[in-house]
VEXSEMI-522300 format. One record per residue: y, x, z of N, C-alpha, C in turn; residue in one letter; residue number from 1. Coordinates in steps of 0.1 Angstrom, whole numbers, plus 5000, padded with zeros to 4 digits. Atoms other than C-alpha are relative to their C-alpha. Last residue first. Layout:
REM VEXSEMI-522300
((Y; X; Z); (Y; X; Z); (Y; X; Z); 'A'; NUM)
...
***
This chain:
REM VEXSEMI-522300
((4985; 5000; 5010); (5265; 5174; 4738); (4991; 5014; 4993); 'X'; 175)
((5008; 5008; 5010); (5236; 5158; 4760); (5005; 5011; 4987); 'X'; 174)
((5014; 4992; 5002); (5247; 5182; 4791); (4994; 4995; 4988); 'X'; 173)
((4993; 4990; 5000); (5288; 5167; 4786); (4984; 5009; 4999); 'X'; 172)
((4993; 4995; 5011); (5281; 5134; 4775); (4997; 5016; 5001); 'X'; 171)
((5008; 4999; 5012); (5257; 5132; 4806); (5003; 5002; 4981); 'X'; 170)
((5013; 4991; 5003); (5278; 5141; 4826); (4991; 4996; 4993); 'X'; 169)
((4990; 4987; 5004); (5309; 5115; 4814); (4986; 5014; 4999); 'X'; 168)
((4994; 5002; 5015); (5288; 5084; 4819); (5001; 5016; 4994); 'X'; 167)
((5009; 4995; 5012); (5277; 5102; 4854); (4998; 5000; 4986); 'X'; 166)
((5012; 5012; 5001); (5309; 5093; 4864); (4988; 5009; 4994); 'X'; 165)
((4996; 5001; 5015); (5325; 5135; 4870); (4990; 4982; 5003); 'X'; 164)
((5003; 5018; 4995); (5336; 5150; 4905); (5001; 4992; 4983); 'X'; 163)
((5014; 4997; 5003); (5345; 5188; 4895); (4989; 4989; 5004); 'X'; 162)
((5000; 5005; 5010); (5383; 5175; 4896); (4984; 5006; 4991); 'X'; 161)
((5003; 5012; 5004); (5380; 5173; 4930); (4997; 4995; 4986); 'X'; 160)
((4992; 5004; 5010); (5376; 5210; 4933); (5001; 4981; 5000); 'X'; 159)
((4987; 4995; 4998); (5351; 5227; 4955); (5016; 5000; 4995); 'X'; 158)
((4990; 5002; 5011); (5327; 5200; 4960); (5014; 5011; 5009); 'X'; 157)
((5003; 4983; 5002); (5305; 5210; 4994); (5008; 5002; 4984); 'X'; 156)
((4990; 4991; 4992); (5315; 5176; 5010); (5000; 5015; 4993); 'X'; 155)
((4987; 5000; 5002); (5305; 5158; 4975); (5008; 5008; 5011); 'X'; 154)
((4990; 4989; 5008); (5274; 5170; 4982); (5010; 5002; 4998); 'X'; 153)
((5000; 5005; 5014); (5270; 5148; 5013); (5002; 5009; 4992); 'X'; 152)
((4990; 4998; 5014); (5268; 5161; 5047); (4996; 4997; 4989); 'X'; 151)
((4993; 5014; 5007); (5249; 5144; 5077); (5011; 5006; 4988); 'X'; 150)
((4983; 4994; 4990); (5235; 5177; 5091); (5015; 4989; 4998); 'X'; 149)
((5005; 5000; 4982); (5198; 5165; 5083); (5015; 5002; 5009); 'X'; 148)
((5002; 5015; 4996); (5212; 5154; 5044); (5002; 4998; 5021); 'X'; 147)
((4988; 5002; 4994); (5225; 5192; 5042); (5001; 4985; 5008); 'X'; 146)
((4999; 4992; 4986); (5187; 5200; 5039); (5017; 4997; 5006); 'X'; 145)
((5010; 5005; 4992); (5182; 5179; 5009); (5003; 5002; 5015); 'X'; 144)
((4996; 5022; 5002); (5210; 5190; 4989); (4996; 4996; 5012); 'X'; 143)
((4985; 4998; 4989); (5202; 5229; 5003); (5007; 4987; 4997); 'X'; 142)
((4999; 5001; 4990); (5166; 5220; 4988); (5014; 5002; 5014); 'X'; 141)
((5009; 5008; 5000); (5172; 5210; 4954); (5001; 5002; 5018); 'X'; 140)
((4991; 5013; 5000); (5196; 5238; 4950); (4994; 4986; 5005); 'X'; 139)
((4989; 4992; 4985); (5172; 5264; 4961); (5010; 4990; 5001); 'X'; 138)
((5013; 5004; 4987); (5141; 5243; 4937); (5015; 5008; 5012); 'X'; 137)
((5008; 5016; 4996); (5168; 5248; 4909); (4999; 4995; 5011); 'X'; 136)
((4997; 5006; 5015); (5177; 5286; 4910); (4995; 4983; 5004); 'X'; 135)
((4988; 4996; 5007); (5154; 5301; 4938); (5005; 4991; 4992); 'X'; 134)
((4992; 5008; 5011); (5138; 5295; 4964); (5006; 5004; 4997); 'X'; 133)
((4985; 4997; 5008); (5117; 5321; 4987); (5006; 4989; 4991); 'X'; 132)
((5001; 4994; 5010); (5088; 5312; 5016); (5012; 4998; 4994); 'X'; 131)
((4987; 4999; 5000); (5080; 5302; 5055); (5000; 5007; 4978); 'X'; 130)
((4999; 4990; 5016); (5056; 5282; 5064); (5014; 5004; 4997); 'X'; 129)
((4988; 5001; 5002); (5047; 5270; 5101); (5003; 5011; 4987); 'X'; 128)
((4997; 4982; 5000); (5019; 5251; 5104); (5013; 4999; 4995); 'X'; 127)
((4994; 4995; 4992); (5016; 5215; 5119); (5003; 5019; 4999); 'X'; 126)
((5018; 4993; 4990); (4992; 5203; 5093); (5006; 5007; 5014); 'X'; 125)
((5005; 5013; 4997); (5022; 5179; 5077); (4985; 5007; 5009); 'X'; 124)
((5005; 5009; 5011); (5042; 5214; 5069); (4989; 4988; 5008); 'X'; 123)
((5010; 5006; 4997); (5068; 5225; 5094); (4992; 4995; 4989); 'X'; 122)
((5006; 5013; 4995); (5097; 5246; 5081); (4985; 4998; 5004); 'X'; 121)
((5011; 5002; 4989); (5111; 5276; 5071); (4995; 4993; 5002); 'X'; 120)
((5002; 5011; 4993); (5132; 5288; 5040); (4988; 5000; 5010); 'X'; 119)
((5014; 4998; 4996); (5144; 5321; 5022); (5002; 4984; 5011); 'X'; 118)
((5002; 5001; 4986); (5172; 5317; 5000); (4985; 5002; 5005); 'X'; 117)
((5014; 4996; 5001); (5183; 5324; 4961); (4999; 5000; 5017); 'X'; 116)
((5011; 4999; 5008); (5210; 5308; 4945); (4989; 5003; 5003); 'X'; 115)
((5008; 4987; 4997); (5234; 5298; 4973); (4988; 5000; 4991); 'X'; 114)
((5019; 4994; 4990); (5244; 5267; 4964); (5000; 5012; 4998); 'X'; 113)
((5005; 4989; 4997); (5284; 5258; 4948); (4990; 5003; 5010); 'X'; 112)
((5000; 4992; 4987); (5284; 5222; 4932); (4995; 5014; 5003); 'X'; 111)
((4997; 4988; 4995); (5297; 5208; 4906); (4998; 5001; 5012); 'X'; 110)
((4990; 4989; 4996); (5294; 5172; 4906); (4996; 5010; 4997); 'X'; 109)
((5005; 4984; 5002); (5276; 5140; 4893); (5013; 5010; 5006); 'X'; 108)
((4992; 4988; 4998); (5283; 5103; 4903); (4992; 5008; 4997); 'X'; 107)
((4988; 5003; 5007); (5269; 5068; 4895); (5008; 5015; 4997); 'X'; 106)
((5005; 5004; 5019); (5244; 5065; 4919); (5017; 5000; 4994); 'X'; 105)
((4988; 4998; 5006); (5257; 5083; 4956); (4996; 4998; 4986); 'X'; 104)
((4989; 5009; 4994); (5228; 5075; 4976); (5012; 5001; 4998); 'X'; 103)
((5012; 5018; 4999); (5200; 5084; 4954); (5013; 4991; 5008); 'X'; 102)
((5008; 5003; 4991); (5221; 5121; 4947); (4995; 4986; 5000); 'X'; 101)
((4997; 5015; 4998); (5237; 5141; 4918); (4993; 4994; 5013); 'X'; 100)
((5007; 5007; 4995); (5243; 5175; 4912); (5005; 4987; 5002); 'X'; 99)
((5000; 5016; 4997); (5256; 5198; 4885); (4988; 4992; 5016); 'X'; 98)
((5005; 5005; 5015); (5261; 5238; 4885); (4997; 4983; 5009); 'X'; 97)
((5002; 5015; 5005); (5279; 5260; 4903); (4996; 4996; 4993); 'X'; 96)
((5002; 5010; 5014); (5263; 5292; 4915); (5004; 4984; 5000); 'X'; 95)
((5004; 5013; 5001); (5263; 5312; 4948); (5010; 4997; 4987); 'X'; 94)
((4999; 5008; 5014); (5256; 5350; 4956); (4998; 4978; 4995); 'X'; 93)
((4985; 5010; 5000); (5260; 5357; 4993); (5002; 4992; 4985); 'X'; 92)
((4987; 4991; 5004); (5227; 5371; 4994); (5008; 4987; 4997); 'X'; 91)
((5010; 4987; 5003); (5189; 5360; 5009); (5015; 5010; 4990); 'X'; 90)
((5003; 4994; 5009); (5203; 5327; 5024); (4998; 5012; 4997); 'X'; 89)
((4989; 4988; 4997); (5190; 5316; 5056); (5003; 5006; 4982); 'X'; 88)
((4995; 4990; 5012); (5171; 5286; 5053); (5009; 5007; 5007); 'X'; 87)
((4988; 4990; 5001); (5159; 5258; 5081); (4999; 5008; 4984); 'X'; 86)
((4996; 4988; 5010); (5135; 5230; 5077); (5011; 5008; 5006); 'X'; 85)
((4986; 4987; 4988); (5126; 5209; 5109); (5000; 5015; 4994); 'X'; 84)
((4994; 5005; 4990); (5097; 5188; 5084); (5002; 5009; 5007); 'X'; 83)
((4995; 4989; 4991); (5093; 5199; 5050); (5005; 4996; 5012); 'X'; 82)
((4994; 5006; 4987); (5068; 5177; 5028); (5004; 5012; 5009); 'X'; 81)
((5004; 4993; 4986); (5062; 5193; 4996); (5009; 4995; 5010); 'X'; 80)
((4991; 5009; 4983); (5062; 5170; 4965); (4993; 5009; 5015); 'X'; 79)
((5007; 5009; 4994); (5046; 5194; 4934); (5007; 4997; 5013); 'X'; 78)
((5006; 4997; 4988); (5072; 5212; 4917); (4991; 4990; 5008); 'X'; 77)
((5006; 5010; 4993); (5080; 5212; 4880); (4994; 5008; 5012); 'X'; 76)
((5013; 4992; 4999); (5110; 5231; 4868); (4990; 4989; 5006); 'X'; 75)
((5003; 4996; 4986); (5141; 5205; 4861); (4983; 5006; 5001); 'X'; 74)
((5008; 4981; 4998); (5150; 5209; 4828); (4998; 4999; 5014); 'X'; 73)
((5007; 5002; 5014); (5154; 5163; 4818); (4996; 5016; 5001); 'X'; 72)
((5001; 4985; 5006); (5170; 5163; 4849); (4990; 5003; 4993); 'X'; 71)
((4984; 4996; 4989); (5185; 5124; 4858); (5001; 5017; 4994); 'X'; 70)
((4987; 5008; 5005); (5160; 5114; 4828); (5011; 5009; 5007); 'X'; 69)
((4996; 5011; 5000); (5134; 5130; 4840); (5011; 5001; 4997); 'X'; 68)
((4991; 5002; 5010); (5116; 5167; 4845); (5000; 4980; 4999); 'X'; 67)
((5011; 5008; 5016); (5099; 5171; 4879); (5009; 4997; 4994); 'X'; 66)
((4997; 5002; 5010); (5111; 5185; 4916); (4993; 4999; 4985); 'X'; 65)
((5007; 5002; 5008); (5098; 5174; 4945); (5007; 4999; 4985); 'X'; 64)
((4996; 4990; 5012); (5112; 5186; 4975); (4989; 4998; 4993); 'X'; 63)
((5012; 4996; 5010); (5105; 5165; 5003); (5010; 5004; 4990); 'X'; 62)
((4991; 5001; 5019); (5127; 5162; 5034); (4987; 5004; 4993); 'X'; 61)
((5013; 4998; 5008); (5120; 5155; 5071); (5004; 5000; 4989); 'X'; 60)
((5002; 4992; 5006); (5142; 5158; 5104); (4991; 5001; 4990); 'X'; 59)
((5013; 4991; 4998); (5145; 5125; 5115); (5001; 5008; 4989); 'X'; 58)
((4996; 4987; 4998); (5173; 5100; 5112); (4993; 5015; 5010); 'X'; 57)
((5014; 4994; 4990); (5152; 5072; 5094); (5011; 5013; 5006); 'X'; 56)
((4994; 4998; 4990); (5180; 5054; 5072); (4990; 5003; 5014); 'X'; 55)
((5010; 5015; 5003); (5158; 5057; 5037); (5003; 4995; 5017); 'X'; 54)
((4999; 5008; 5014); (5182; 5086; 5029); (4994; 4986; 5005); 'X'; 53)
((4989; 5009; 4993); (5183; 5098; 5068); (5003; 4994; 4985); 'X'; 52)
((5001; 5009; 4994); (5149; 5111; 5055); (5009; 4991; 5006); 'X'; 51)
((4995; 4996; 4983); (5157; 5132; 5030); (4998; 4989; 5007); 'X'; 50)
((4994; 5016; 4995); (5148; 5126; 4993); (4999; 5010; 5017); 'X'; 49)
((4999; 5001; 4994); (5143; 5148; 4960); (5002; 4992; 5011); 'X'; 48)
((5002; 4995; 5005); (5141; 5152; 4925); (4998; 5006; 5015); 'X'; 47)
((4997; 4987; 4992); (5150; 5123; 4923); (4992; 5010; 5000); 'X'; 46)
((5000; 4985; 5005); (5136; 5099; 4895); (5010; 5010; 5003); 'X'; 45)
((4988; 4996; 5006); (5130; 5068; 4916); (4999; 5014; 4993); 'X'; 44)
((4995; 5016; 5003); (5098; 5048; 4929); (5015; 5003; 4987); 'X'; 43)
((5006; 5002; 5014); (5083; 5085; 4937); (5002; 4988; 4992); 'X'; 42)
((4998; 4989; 5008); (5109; 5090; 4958); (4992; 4998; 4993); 'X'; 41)
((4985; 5001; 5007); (5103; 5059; 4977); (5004; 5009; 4990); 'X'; 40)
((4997; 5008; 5007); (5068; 5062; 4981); (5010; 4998; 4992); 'X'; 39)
((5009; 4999; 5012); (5068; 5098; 4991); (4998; 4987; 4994); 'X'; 38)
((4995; 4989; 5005); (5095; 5089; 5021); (4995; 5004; 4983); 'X'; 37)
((4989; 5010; 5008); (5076; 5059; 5029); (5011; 5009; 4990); 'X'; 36)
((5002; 5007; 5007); (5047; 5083; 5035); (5009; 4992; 4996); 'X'; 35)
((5006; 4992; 5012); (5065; 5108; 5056); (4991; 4989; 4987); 'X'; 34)
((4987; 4994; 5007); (5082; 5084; 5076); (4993; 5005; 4990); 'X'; 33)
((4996; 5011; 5003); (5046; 5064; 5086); (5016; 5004; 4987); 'X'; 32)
((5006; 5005; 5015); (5030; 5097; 5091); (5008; 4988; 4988); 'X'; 31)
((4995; 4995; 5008); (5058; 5106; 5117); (4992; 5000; 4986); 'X'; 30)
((4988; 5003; 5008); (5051; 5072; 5135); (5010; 5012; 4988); 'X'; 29)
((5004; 5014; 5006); (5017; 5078; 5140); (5011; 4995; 4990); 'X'; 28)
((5000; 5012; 5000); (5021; 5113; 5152); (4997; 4987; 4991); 'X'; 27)
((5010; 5009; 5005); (5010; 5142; 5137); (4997; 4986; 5003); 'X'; 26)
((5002; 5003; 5018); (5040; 5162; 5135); (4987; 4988; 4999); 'X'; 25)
((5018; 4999; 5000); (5050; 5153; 5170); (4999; 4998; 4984); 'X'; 24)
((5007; 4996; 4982); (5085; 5165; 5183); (4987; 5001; 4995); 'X'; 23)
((5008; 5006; 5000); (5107; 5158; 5146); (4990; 5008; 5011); 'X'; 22)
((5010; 4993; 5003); (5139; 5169; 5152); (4989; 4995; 5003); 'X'; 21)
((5007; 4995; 4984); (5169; 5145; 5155); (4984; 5005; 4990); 'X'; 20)
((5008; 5006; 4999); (5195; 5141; 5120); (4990; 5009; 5017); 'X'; 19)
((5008; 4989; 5001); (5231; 5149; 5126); (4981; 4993; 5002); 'X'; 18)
((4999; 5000; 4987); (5248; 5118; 5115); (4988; 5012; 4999); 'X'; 17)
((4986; 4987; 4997); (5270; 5113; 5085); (4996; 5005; 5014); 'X'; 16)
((5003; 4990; 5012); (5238; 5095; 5060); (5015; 5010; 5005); 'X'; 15)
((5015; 4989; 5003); (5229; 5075; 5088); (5000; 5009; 4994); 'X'; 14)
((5000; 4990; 4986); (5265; 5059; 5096); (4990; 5008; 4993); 'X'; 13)
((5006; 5004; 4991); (5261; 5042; 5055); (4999; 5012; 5014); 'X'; 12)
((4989; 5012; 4989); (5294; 5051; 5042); (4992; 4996; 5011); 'X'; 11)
((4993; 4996; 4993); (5273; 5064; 5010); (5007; 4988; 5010); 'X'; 10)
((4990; 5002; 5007); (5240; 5041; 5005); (5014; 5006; 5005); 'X'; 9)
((4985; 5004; 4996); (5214; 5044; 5023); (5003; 5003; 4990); 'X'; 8)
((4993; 4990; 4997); (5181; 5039; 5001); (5016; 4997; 5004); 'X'; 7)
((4989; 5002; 5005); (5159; 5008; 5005); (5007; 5013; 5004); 'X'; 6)
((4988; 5003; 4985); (5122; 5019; 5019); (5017; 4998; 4989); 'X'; 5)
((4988; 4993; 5008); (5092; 5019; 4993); (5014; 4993; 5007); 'X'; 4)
((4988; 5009; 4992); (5063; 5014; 5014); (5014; 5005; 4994); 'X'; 3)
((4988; 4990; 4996); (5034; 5018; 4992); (5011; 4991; 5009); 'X'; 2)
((4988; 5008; 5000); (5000; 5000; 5000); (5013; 5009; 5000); 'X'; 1)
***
């Protein structure tokens, strides 16, 4: 049975509040997030989803990038469940390039990520993994990961005029 959760929407509290860390990976109720989580995302063609997305404010994100519509070159990554992620990035070097999110439809931006990081987290077996992102999948997950600290891409916009309708991005990558 999927449980495909309604996604906040900006403005919603959930999506500006520091998310709480997840205690018991194997609980009842963290299976329950975690699957609705992978419902929903797979319902939509993100590329990604955070848990205060689907208004759960719990440390948990999936990174699941795959080519679509939204990112027609997105590398393909199989859906990795990250619960009480961290990163440190691995050099100061950061790159703009386009993002969009599930609870901001309609918009694209510019945004500057750290291109290449090293990350931590919990995987669904209670281990603790640690490995490198880069390019894409690094972007993908510092979206994600900003969700737990209640920030929106649009906070990390360094320009307002790097704020585009999607209409417009898509002219502009189709072109």
């Amino acid at each position: 049975m999927n449980i495909i959760k309604e996604i906040a929407q900006l403005g919603a509290t959930v999506l500006r509040q520091q998310a709480d860390k997840v205690t018991d990976v194997s609980s009842a109720e963290t299976q329950q997030i975690i699957n609705a989580l992978k419902d929903t995302l797979a319902s939509t063609q993100g590329v990604g989803i955070a848990a205060p997305q689907i208004s759960i404010s719990k440390q948990i994100i999936i990174v699941a990038s795959r080519p679509s519509t939204r990112y027609p070159h997105a590398p393909l990554m199989e859906p990795t469940i990250m619960i009480n992620p961290s990163y440190q990035a691995l050099s100061d070097h950061k790159e703009k390039d386009w993002e969009g999110c599930l609870s901001i439809p309609g918009i694209r931006a510019l945004v500057p990520r750290y291109t290449d990081i090293e990350i931590t987290y919990t995987d669904i077996n209670s281990q603790l993994v640690s490995m490198q992102f880069s390019g894409f999948i690094a972007r993908v997950f510092q979206h994600e990961f900003d969700h737990l600290d209640g920030t929106v891409y649009l906070d990390r916009v360094d320009d307002n005029k790097d704020i585009f309708a999607e209409s417009e991005y898509f002219k502009i990558v189709n072109a």
